[in-house]
ROKE-974502 format. One record per residue (C-alpha): residue number from 1; z, x, y negated. Coordinates in Angstrom, 1 decimal. Last residue first. Layout:
# ROKE-974502
<pt><num>NUM</num><c3>Z</c3><c1>X</c1><c2>Y</c2></pt>
...
//
This chain:
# ROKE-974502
<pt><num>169</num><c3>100.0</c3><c1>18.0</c1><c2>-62.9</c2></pt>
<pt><num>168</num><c3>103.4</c3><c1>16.8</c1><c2>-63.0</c2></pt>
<pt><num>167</num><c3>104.6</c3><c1>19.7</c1><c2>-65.4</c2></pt>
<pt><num>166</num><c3>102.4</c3><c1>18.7</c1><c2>-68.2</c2></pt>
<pt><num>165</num><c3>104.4</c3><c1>15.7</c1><c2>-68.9</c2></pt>
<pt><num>164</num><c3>107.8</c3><c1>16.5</c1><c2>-67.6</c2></pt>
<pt><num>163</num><c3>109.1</c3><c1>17.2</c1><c2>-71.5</c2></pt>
<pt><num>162</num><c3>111.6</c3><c1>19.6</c1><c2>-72.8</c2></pt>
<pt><num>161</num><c3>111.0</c3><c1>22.4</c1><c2>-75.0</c2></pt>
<pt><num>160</num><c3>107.2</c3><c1>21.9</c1><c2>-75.7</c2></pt>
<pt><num>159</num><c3>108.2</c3><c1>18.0</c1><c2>-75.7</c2></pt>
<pt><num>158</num><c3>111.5</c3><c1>18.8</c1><c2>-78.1</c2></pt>
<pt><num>157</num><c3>108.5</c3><c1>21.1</c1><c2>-80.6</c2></pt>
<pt><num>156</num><c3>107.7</c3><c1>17.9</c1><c2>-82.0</c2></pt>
<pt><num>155</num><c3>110.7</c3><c1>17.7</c1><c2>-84.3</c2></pt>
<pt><num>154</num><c3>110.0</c3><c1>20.9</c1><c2>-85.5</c2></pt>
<pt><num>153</num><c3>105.9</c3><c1>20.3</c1><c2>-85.9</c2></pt>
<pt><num>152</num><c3>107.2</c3><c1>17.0</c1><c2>-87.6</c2></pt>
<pt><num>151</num><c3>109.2</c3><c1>18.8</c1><c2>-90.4</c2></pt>
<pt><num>150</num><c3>106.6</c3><c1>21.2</c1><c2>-90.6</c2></pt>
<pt><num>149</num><c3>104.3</c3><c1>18.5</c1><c2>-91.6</c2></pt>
<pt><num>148</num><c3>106.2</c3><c1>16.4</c1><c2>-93.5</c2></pt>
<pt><num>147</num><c3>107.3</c3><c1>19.7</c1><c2>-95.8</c2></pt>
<pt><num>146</num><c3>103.2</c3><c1>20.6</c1><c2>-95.8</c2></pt>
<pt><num>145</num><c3>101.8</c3><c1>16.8</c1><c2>-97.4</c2></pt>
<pt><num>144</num><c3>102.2</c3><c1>13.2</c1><c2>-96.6</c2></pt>
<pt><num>143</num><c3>102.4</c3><c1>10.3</c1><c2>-98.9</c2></pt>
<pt><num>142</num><c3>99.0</c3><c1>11.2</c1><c2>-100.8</c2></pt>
<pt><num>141</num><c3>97.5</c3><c1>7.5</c1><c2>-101.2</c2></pt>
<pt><num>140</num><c3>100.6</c3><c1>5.1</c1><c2>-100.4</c2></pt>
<pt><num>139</num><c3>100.2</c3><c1>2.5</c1><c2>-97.4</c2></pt>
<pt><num>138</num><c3>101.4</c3><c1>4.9</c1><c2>-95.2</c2></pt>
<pt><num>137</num><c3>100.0</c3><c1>5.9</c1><c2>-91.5</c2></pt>
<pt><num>136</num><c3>102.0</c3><c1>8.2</c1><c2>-88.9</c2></pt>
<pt><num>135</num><c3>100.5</c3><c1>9.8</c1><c2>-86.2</c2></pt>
<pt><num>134</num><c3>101.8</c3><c1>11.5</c1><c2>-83.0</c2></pt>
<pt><num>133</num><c3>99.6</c3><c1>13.0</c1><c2>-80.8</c2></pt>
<pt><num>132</num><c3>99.7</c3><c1>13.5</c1><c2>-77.1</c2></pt>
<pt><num>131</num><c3>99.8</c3><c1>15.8</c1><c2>-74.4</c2></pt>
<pt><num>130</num><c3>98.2</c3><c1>19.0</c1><c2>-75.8</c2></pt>
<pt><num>129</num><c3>99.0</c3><c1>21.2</c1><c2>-72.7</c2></pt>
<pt><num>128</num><c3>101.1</c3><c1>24.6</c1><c2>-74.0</c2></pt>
<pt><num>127</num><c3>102.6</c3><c1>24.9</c1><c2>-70.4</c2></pt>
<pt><num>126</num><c3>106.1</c3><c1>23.4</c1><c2>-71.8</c2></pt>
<pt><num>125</num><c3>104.0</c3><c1>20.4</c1><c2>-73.5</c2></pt>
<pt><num>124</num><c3>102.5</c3><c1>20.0</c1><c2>-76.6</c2></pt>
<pt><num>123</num><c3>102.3</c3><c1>17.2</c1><c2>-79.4</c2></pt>
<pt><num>122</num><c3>99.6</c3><c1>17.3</c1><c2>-82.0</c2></pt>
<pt><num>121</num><c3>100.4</c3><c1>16.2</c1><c2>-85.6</c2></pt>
<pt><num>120</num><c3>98.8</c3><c1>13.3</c1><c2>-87.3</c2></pt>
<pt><num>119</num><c3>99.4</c3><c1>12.5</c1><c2>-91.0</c2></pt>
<pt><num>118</num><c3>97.7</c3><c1>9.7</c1><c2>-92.8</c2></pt>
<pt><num>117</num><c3>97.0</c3><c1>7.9</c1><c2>-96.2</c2></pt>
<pt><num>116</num><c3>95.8</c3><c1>4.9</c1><c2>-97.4</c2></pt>
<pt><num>115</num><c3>96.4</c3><c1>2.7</c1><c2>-94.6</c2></pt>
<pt><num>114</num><c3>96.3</c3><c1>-1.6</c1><c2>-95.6</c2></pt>
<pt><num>113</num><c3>92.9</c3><c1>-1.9</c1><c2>-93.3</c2></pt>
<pt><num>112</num><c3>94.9</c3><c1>-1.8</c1><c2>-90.4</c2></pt>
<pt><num>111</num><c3>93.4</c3><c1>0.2</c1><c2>-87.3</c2></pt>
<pt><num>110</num><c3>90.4</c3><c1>1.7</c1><c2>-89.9</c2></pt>
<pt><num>109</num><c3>89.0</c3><c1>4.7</c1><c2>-88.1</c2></pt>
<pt><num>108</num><c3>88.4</c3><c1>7.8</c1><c2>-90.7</c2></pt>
<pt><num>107</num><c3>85.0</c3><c1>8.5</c1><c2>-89.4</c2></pt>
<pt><num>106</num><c3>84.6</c3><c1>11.7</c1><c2>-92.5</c2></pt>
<pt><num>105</num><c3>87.8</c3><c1>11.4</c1><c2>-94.8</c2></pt>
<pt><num>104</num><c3>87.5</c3><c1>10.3</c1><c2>-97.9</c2></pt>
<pt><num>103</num><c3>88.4</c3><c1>6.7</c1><c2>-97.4</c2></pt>
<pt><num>102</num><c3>91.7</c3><c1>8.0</c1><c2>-95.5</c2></pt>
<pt><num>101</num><c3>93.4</c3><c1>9.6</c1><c2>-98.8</c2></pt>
<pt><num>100</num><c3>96.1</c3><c1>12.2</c1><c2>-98.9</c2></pt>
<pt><num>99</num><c3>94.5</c3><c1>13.1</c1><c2>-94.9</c2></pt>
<pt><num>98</num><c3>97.1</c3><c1>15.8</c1><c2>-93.4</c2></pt>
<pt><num>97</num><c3>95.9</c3><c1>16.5</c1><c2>-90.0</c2></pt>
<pt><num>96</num><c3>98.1</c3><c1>19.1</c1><c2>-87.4</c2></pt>
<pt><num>95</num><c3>96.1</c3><c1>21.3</c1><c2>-85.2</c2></pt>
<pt><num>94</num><c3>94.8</c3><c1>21.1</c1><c2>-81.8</c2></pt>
<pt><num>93</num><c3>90.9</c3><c1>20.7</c1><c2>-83.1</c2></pt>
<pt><num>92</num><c3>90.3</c3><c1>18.1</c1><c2>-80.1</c2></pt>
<pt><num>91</num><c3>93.8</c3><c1>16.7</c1><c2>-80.6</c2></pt>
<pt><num>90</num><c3>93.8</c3><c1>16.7</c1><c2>-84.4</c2></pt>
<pt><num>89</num><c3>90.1</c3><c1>15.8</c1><c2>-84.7</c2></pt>
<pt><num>88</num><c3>90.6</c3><c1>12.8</c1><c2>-82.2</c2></pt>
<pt><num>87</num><c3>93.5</c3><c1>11.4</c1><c2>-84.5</c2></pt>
<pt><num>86</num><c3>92.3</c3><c1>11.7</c1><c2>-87.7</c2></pt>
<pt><num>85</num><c3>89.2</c3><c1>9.7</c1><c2>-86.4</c2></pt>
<pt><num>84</num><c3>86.7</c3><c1>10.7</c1><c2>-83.9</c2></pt>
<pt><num>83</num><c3>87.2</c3><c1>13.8</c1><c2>-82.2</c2></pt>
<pt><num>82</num><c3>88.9</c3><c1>13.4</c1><c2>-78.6</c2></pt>
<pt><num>81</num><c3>88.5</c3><c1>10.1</c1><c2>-78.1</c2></pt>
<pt><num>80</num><c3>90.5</c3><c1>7.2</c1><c2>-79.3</c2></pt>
<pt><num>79</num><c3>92.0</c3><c1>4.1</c1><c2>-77.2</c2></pt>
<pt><num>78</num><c3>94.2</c3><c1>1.1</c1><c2>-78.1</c2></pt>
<pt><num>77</num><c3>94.1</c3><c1>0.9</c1><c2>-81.8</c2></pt>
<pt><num>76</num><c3>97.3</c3><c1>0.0</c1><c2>-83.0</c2></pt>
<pt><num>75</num><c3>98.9</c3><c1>-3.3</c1><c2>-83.9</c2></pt>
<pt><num>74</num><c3>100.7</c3><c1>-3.3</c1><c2>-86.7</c2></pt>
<pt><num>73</num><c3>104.3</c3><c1>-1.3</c1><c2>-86.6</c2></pt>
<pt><num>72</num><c3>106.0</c3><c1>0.9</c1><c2>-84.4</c2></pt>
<pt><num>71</num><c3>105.1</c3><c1>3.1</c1><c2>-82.1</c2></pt>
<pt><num>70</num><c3>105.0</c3><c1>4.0</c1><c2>-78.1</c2></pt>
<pt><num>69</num><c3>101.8</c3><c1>5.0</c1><c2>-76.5</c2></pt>
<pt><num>68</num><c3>98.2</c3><c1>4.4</c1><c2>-77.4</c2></pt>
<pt><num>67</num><c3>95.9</c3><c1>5.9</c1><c2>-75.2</c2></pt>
<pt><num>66</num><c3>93.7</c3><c1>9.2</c1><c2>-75.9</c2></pt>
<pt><num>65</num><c3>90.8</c3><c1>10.3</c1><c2>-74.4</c2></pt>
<pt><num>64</num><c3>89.0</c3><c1>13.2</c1><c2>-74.0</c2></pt>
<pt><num>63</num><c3>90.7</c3><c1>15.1</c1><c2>-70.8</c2></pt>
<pt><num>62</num><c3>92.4</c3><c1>11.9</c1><c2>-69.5</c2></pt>
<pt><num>61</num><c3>95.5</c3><c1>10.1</c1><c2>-70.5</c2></pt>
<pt><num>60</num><c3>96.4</c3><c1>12.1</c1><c2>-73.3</c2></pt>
<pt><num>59</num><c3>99.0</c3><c1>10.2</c1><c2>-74.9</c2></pt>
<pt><num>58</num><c3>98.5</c3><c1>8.5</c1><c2>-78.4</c2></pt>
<pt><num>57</num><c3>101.9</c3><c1>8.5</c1><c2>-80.4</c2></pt>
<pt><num>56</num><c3>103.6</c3><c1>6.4</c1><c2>-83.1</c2></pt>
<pt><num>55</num><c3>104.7</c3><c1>5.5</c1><c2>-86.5</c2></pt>
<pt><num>54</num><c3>102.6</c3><c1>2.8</c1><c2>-89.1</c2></pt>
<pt><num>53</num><c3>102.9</c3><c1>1.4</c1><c2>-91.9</c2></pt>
<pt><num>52</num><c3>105.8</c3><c1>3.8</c1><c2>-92.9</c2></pt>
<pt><num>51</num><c3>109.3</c3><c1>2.8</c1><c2>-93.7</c2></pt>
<pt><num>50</num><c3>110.8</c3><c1>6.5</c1><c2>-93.9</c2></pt>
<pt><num>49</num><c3>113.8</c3><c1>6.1</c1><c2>-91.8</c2></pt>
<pt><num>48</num><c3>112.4</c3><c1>3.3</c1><c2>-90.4</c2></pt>
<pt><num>47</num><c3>109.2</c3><c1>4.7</c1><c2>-88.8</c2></pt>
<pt><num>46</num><c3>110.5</c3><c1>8.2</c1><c2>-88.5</c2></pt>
<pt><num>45</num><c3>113.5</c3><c1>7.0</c1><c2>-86.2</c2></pt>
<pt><num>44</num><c3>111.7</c3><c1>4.3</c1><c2>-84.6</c2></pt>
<pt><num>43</num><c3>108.5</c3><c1>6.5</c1><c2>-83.6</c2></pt>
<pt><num>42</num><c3>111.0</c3><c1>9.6</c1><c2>-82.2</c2></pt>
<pt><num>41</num><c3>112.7</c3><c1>7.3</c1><c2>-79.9</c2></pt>
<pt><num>40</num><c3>109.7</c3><c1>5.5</c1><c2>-78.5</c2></pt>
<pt><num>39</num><c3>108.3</c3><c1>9.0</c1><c2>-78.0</c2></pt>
<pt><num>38</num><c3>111.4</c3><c1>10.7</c1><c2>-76.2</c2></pt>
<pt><num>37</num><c3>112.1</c3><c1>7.4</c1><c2>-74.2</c2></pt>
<pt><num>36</num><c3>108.7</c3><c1>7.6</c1><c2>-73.0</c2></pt>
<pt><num>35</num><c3>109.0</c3><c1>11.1</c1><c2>-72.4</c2></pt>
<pt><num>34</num><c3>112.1</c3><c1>11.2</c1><c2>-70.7</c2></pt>
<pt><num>33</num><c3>113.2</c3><c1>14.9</c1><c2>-69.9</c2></pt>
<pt><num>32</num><c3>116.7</c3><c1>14.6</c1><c2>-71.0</c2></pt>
<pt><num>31</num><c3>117.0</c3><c1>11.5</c1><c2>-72.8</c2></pt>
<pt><num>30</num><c3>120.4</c3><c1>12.2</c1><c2>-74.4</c2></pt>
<pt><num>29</num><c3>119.6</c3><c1>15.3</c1><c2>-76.0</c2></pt>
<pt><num>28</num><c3>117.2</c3><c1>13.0</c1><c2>-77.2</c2></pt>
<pt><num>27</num><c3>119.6</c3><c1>11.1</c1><c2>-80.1</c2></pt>
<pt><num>26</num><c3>121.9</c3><c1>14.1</c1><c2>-80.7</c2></pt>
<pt><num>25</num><c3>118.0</c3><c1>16.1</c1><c2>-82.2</c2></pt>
<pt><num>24</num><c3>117.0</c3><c1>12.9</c1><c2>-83.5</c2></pt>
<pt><num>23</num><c3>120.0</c3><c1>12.4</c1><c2>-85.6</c2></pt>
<pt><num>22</num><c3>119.9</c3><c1>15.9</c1><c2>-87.3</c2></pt>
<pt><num>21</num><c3>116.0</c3><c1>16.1</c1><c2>-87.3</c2></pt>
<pt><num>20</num><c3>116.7</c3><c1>13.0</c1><c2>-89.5</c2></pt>
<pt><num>19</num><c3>118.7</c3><c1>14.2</c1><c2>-91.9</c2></pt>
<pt><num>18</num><c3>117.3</c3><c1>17.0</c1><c2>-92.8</c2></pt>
<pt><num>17</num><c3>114.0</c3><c1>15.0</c1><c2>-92.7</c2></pt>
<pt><num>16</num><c3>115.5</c3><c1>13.6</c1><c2>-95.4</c2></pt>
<pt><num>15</num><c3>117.1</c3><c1>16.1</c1><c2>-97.9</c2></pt>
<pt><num>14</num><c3>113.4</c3><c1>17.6</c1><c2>-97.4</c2></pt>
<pt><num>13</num><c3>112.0</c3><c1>15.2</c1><c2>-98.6</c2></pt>
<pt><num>12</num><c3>114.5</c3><c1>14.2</c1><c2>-101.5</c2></pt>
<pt><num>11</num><c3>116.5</c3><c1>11.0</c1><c2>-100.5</c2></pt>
<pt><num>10</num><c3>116.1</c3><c1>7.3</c1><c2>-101.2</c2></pt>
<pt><num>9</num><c3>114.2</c3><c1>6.5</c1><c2>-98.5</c2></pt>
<pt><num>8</num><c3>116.0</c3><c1>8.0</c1><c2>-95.9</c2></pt>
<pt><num>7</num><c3>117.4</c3><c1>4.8</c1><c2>-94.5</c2></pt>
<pt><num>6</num><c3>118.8</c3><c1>6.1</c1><c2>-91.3</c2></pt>
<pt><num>5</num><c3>118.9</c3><c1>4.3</c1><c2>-87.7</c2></pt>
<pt><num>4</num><c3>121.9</c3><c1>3.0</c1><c2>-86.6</c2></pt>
<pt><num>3</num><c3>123.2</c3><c1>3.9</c1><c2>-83.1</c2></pt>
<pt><num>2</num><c3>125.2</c3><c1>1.7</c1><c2>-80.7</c2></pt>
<pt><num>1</num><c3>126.1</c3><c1>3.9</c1><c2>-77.4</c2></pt>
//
Protein backbone atom coordinates (compact mmCIF):
# COMPACT_ATOMS: atom_id res chain seq x y z
CA UNK A 1 0.00 0.00 0.00
CA UNK A 2 1.68 3.59 -1.13
CA UNK A 3 0.46 6.26 1.40
CA UNK A 4 1.26 10.02 1.32
CA UNK A 5 1.65 11.71 4.24
CA UNK A 6 -0.51 15.15 4.73
CA UNK A 7 0.75 18.70 4.58
CA UNK A 8 -1.37 20.19 7.28
CA UNK A 9 0.35 23.23 7.37
CA UNK A 10 -1.81 25.31 5.84
CA UNK A 11 -4.88 24.33 7.78
CA UNK A 12 -6.69 25.65 11.05
CA UNK A 13 -5.57 23.45 14.10
CA UNK A 14 -8.10 21.78 14.50
CA UNK A 15 -8.98 21.37 10.66
CA UNK A 16 -5.63 19.52 10.89
CA UNK A 17 -5.44 17.26 13.43
CA UNK A 18 -8.90 16.38 11.87
CA UNK A 19 -7.16 15.36 9.31
CA UNK A 20 -4.67 13.58 10.60
CA UNK A 21 -6.41 11.47 13.29
CA UNK A 22 -8.33 10.47 10.13
CA UNK A 23 -5.21 9.06 8.34
CA UNK A 24 -3.68 7.68 11.38
CA UNK A 25 -6.56 6.04 12.56
CA UNK A 26 -6.76 3.73 8.58
CA UNK A 27 -2.93 3.85 8.79
CA UNK A 28 -2.71 1.50 12.35
CA UNK A 29 -5.66 -0.34 11.96
CA UNK A 30 -3.20 -1.97 9.79
CA UNK A 31 -0.56 -2.58 12.39
CA UNK A 32 -2.57 -4.39 14.74
CA UNK A 33 -0.73 -4.62 17.92
CA UNK A 34 2.78 -3.45 16.58
CA UNK A 35 4.19 -0.96 18.70
CA UNK A 36 7.17 -0.11 16.83
CA UNK A 37 5.23 0.18 13.81
CA UNK A 38 2.61 2.12 15.90
CA UNK A 39 5.23 4.74 17.10
CA UNK A 40 7.32 5.05 13.92
CA UNK A 41 3.92 5.56 12.29
CA UNK A 42 2.58 8.08 14.51
CA UNK A 43 6.18 10.20 14.56
CA UNK A 44 6.13 10.49 10.53
CA UNK A 45 2.59 11.51 10.37
CA UNK A 46 2.85 14.34 13.04
CA UNK A 47 6.35 15.18 12.08
CA UNK A 48 5.41 16.00 8.43
CA UNK A 49 2.21 16.86 8.67
CA UNK A 50 3.04 19.62 10.94
CA UNK A 51 6.90 19.97 10.04
CA UNK A 52 8.15 20.07 13.64
CA UNK A 53 11.86 19.96 14.79
CA UNK A 54 11.39 17.21 16.29
CA UNK A 55 8.55 14.07 16.56
CA UNK A 56 9.03 10.99 18.49
CA UNK A 57 8.72 8.67 21.51
CA UNK A 58 10.88 7.55 24.62
CA UNK A 59 9.92 3.96 25.78
CA UNK A 60 10.02 2.96 29.21
CA UNK A 61 12.66 0.58 29.30
CA UNK A 62 13.10 0.29 33.00
CA UNK A 63 11.13 1.78 36.02
CA UNK A 64 12.98 5.37 35.76
CA UNK A 65 14.30 5.48 32.54
CA UNK A 66 13.38 6.27 29.37
CA UNK A 67 15.03 5.27 25.77
CA UNK A 68 14.58 6.91 22.74
CA UNK A 69 12.36 5.07 20.28
CA UNK A 70 11.13 5.95 16.91
CA UNK A 71 11.08 9.78 15.68
CA UNK A 72 12.01 11.88 13.23
CA UNK A 73 14.29 14.62 12.97
CA UNK A 74 17.86 15.67 14.75
CA UNK A 75 19.33 13.40 16.65
CA UNK A 76 17.69 12.81 19.97
CA UNK A 77 18.91 12.35 23.28
CA UNK A 78 19.38 8.72 23.92
CA UNK A 79 18.29 8.19 27.60
CA UNK A 80 16.12 10.51 30.15
CA UNK A 81 15.10 9.59 33.63
CA UNK A 82 11.98 9.83 35.11
CA UNK A 83 11.94 13.72 36.11
CA UNK A 84 14.40 15.67 34.42
CA UNK A 85 13.51 17.52 31.44
CA UNK A 86 9.94 17.90 29.83
CA UNK A 87 10.03 14.56 29.24
CA UNK A 88 10.97 12.97 32.75
CA UNK A 89 8.33 15.35 34.47
CA UNK A 90 5.59 14.10 32.03
CA UNK A 91 6.32 10.42 32.74
CA UNK A 92 7.13 10.64 36.41
CA UNK A 93 4.16 13.33 36.86
CA UNK A 94 1.94 11.04 34.14
CA UNK A 95 0.42 14.03 32.64
CA UNK A 96 0.76 15.81 29.39
CA UNK A 97 3.66 18.99 29.27
CA UNK A 98 2.88 22.00 27.33
CA UNK A 99 6.23 24.26 27.65
CA UNK A 100 5.34 27.81 25.12
CA UNK A 101 8.97 28.52 25.86
CA UNK A 102 11.85 25.81 26.90
CA UNK A 103 14.35 28.57 28.45
CA UNK A 104 11.76 29.04 31.15
CA UNK A 105 11.25 25.85 32.10
CA UNK A 106 13.25 24.42 35.24
CA UNK A 107 16.15 21.55 33.57
CA UNK A 108 14.69 21.96 30.28
CA UNK A 109 17.37 19.46 28.44
CA UNK A 110 18.71 21.02 25.33
CA UNK A 111 18.88 17.86 22.51
CA UNK A 112 19.12 20.65 19.64
CA UNK A 113 19.67 23.96 20.66
CA UNK A 114 17.22 25.32 17.73
CA UNK A 115 13.85 24.09 20.23
CA UNK A 116 11.81 26.79 21.50
CA UNK A 117 8.92 25.22 22.46
CA UNK A 118 7.73 21.63 23.44
CA UNK A 119 4.80 19.34 24.05
CA UNK A 120 5.18 15.84 25.56
CA UNK A 121 2.21 13.57 26.27
CA UNK A 122 2.44 10.31 28.10
CA UNK A 123 1.55 7.08 26.39
CA UNK A 124 -0.37 4.20 28.32
CA UNK A 125 -0.95 0.76 27.79
CA UNK A 126 -4.22 -1.56 28.13
CA UNK A 127 -3.32 -2.10 32.06
CA UNK A 128 -2.91 1.76 32.46
CA UNK A 129 1.22 1.19 32.45
CA UNK A 130 2.94 4.51 31.28
CA UNK A 131 4.96 2.93 28.40
CA UNK A 132 6.40 5.73 26.78
CA UNK A 133 6.16 9.32 25.88
CA UNK A 134 5.77 11.01 22.88
CA UNK A 135 7.30 14.48 22.43
CA UNK A 136 7.34 16.87 19.89
CA UNK A 137 9.79 19.98 19.71
CA UNK A 138 9.19 23.24 17.36
CA UNK A 139 11.39 25.89 16.57
CA UNK A 140 8.54 28.52 17.24
CA UNK A 141 8.01 29.90 20.95
CA UNK A 142 4.27 28.97 21.86
CA UNK A 143 3.55 26.33 19.01
CA UNK A 144 1.67 23.96 21.17
CA UNK A 145 -1.23 24.70 23.43
CA UNK A 146 -4.81 22.50 24.71
CA UNK A 147 -6.22 21.59 20.96
CA UNK A 148 -2.51 19.78 20.30
CA UNK A 149 -2.84 18.34 23.38
CA UNK A 150 -6.17 16.63 23.25
CA UNK A 151 -5.54 16.00 19.81
CA UNK A 152 -2.43 13.83 20.86
CA UNK A 153 -4.16 12.34 24.03
CA UNK A 154 -6.73 10.88 21.23
CA UNK A 155 -4.36 9.71 19.03
CA UNK A 156 -2.39 8.26 21.96
CA UNK A 157 -5.19 6.54 23.38
CA UNK A 158 -4.52 3.46 20.09
CA UNK A 159 -1.60 2.06 22.71
CA UNK A 160 -4.32 2.02 25.73
CA UNK A 161 -6.69 0.39 23.05
CA UNK A 162 -4.27 -1.71 21.37
CA UNK A 163 -0.71 -2.24 22.24
CA UNK A 164 1.30 -5.63 23.53
CA UNK A 165 3.57 -3.52 25.59
CA UNK A 166 2.35 -3.88 29.05
CA UNK A 167 0.87 -7.19 28.34
CA UNK A 168 4.25 -9.06 28.09
CA UNK A 169 5.14 -8.33 31.46
Amino acid sequence: MAETTLDVRGLGKRDAWAQLEAQLAALLDGVGGDDIAAMATVSCVVHQGFGHLWTGFYRVVEPMLLRVGPYQGTLGCLEIAFGRGVCGTAAAERRTVVVPDVAAFPGHIACDGRSRSEIVVPVFGPSGALVAVFDIDSERPGAFDDDDARALERILGWFARTSVVDKRA
